[in-house]
N, C-alpha and C positions, 0 to 999 in steps of 0.2 A: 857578372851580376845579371840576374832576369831584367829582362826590360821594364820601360815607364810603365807600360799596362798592366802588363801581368802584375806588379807592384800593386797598383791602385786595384786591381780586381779582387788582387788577394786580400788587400786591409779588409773590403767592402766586404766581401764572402766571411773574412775570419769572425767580423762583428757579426755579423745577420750567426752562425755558427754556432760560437760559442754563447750567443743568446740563447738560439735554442734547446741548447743542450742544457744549461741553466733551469730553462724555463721545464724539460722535462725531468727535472734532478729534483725541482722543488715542487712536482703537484704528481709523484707518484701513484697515491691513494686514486685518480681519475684516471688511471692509464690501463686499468682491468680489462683486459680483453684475453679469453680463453681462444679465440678464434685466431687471432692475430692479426699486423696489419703489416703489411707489403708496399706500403708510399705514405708519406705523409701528406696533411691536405695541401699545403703550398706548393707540391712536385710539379712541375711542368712535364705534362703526360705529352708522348708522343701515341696517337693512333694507331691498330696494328691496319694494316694495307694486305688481304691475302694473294691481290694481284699484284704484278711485276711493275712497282713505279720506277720513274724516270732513273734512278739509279741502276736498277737492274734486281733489285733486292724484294723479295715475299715477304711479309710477317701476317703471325697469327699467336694467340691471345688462348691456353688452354689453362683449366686448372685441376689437379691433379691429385687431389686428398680431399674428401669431402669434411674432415675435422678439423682440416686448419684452413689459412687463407694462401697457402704456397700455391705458385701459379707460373708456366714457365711461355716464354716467347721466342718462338722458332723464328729462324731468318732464314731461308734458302735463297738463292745465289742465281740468276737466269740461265744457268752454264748448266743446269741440270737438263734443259731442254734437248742441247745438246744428242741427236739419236735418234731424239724419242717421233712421235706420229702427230705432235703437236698439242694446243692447249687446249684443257676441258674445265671449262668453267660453273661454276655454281651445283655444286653436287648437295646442296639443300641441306648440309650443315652447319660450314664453312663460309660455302661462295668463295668465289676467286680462283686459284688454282687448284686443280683437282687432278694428281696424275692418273694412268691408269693401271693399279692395282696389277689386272690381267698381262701388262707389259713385261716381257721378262729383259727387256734391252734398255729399260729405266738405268739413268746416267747414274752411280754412286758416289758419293762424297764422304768425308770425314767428317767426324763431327768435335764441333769446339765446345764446351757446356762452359760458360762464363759463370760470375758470380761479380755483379756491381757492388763498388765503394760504397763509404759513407760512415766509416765508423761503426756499423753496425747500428743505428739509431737513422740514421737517413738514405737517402739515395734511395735506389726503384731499379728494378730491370726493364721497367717500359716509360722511364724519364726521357727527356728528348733528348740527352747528352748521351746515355748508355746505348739508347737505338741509334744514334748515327753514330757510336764507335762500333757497335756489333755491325754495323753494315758492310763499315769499313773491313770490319775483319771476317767477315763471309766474301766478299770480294776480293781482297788480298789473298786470301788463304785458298779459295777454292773451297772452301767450305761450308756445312749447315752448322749456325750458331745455335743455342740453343741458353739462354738468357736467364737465370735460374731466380725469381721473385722471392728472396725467403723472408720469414717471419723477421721484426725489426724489436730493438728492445728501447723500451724498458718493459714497453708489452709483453714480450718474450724473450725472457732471459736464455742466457746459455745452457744447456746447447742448441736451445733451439733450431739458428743458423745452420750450425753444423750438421744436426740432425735433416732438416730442410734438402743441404745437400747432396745427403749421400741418398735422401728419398728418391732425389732428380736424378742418381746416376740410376737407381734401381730401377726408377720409373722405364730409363733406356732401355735397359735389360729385358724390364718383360717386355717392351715392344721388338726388341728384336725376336725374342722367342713367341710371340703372338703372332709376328710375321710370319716366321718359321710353318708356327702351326694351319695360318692360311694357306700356305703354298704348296703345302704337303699333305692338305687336306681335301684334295680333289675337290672338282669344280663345283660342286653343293656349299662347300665350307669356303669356298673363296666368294660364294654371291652373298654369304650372309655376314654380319657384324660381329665379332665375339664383344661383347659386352657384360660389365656387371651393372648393379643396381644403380649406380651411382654415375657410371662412363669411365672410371678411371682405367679398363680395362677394354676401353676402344681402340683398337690400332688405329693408331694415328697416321693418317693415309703420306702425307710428307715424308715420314721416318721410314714408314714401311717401305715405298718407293726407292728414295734417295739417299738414307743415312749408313755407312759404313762403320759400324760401330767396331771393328777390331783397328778402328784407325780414332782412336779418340784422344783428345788434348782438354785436360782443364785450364782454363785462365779467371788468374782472380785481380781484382781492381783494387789496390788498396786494403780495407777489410776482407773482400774479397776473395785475395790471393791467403789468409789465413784459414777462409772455409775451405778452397780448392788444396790447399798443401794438406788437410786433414780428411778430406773426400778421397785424394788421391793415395794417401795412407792406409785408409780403411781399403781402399782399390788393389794395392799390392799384399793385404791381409787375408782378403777374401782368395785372390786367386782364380781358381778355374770355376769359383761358385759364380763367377760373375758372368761368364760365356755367354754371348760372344763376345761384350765388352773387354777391348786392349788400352789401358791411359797409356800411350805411348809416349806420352809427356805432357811436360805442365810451364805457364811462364806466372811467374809471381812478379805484378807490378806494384812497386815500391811497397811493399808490403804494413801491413799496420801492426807495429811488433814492437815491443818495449820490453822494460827488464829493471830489476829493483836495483841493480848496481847499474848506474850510467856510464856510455860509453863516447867517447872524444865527442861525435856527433850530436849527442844527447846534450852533451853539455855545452858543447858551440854554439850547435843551434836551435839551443830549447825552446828561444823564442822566434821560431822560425816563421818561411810564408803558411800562409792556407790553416793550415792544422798545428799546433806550437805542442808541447810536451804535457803543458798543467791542461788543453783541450782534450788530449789525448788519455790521460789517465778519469778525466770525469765518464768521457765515453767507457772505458773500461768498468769504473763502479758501474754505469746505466746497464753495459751488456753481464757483466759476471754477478752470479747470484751474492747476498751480502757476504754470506758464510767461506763463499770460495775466492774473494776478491784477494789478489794474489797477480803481482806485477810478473811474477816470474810462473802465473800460472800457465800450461803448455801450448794453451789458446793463444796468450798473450805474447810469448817467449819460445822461438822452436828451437832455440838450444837448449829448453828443457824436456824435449822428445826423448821418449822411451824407446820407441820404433826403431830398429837396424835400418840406417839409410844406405846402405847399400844394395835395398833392394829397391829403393826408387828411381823412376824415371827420369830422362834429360829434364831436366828443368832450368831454366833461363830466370836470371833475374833480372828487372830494372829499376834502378834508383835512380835518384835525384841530386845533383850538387847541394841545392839546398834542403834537403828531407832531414831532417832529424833524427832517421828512422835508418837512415841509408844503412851508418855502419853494422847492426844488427843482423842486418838484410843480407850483408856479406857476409857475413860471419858464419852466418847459413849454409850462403854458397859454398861458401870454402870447407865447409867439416864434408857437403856431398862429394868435394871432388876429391876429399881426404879419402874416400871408400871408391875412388872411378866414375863417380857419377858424371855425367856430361854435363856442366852447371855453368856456363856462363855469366857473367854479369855486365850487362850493359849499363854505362855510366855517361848519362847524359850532363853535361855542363849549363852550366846558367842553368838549371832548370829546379821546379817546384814539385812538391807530392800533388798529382794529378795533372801532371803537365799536359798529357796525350789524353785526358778522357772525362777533364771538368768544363761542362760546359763552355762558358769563355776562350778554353783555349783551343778548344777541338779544331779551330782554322787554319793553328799557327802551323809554318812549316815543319816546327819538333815535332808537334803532334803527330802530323801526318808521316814523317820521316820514322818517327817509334812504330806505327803498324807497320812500316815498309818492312824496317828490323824486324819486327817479330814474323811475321808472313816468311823472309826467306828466311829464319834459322826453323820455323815450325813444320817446312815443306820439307825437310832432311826427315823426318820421321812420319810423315804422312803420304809423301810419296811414295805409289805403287812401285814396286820393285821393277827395274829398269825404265824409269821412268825421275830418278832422283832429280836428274840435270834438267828436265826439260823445259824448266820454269825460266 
């Protein structure tokens, strides 16, 4: 069984929860926003920091669509340093770390592009729980996070999220080919900015520098891991359009997955910790438009994917003893390994939906023990070839 605490966090968090989800079920007509919004006003914001704090970790604060409020938060890793001629600060955008463009022996990484919890109605990519689990996971990994803010509903319904997403992988794409176009654009076009009217089309001097985009992983958090297995979908659809981007795989944490026929899980523990089943379906009326509300719609349900999963990537799962949600989650995994897929599932005991990444618990030793797991199964596909073991 979860401990005393987690217990008593979870009552606490479930009331404050399903309040609010209540509270936005019943005043829709005030929730109009064509813009979108990306936290709610109670979020506990974490600051971005573009210099290297005491952990070892960069962030920075970009937004990327001048029509909506999608916004994403890079985390680079101090390991990038690594090489290079040392640090260049305040380059009068930014400030903080500024590599140097003209370096061609800049350290590369892989890049992770997350996607935080919440139901789809809460949670934040730059909450204080999401920023010190990407920290965590730019450190463990060796890698640059990339924290993806999308639109939240009831403001913005489906697909908005998903749409959100696959915006953040494209956004990569043209910076790698932006890069591209700097570096091959002899020294006139590497002192100037390619920019458009708006900056969405700034190379982003971090990405450009450090980011290995044919080494890419999406991770989703709960709702999360449903926008990231559908980003990741659209990723093996597209193909070579997407160049240089590789999702070389994906880890889906306890994912937020339900279905109109209940399954052992659903029914044991409907009224589970953290998030219970009748929480979970309100979230779903708030995210699916009225017309499409559908338990088994493909958002909701990924054994109702159209997609051939045999052309997906390793994917790892992780669930929870106590999730509700667990056996669904499997269910998953096991139709990918039905077709070869490398799909893992890691099954944590005594544990809750959100064990490793809800505030409250981000201290506990699971938590930290769950990045350890994901970190070495994710360096088997991000490792530079001969280079697999040396973690």
């Amino acid at each position: 069984m979860p401990s005393v605490s987690v217990k008593f966090y979870s009552i606490i968090y479930k009331f404050i929860l399903k309040r609010q989800l209540q509270t936005l079920a019943e005043n829709p007509t005030k929730l109009t926003n064509q813009f979108g919004v990306v936290s709610r006003s109670d979020d506990s914001v974490a600051p971005a920091n573009p210099s290297f704090s005491a952990d070892g970790v960069a962030t920075k604060d970009i937004h990327i669509d001048p029509l909506t409020s999608l916004t994403l938060r890079i985390f680079v890793p101090d390991s990038v340093l690594a090489g290079s001629q040392g640090l260049k600060h305040g380059d009068g955008v930014y400030g903080g770390y500024s590599p140097d463009l003209g370096d061609n022996n800049m350290r590369k990484l892989p890049v992770v592009l997350q996607f935080h919890g919440g139901g789809f109605v809460t949670g934040s990519s730059v909450s204080v729980a999401n920023d010190l689990f990407c920290r965590r996971i730019a450190k463990a990994c060796d890698a640059i996070v990339v924290a993806v803010g999308y639109r939240l509903a009831p403001e913005s319904k489906y697909p908005a999220a998903f749409e959100d997403g696959l915006e953040a992988l494209n956004w990569l794409a043209k910076q790698a080919n932006l890069a591209e176009c700097r570096v091959s654009g002899g020294v006139e076009l590497r002192r100037r900015q390619i920019v458009d009217g708006f900056g969405s089309l700034v190379i982003e001097p971090w990405i450009a520098a450090h980011a290995d985009l044919s080494r890419c992983v999406l991770l989703g958090v709960s709702s999360g891991s449903n926008i990231a297995n559908y980003v990741t979908q659209k990723a093996v659809e597209a193909g070579n359009l997407l160049d240089p981007i590789r999702v070389v795989a994906q880890v889906l944490m306890y994912p937020f997955v339900i279905g109109s026929t209940p399954t052992k899980s659903e029914i044991k523990l409907a009224n589970s910790y953290l998030y219970d089943r009748s929480m979970a379906i309100l979230a779903w009326k708030l995210f699916l438009p009225n017309d499409q509300f559908n338990l088994d719609h493909p958002a909701a349900n990924p054994l109702m994917t159209k997609i051939p999963l045999r052309k997906m990537p390793p994917t790892l799962t992780i669930v929870a003893e106590h999730d509700f949600m667990r056996d669904r989650a499997i269910a998953y995994s096991q139709e990918l390994r039905k077709v070869n897929v490398d799909a893992p599932v890691y099954d944590y005991k005594d544990a809750i939906h959100e064990f490793a990444t809800f505030e409250m618990f981000l201290k506990t030793p699971k938590a930290q023990a769950c990045v350890e797991d994901i970190a070495i199964w994710v360096k088997k596909y991000i490792s530079l070839r001969g280079l697999e073991f040396s973690y």
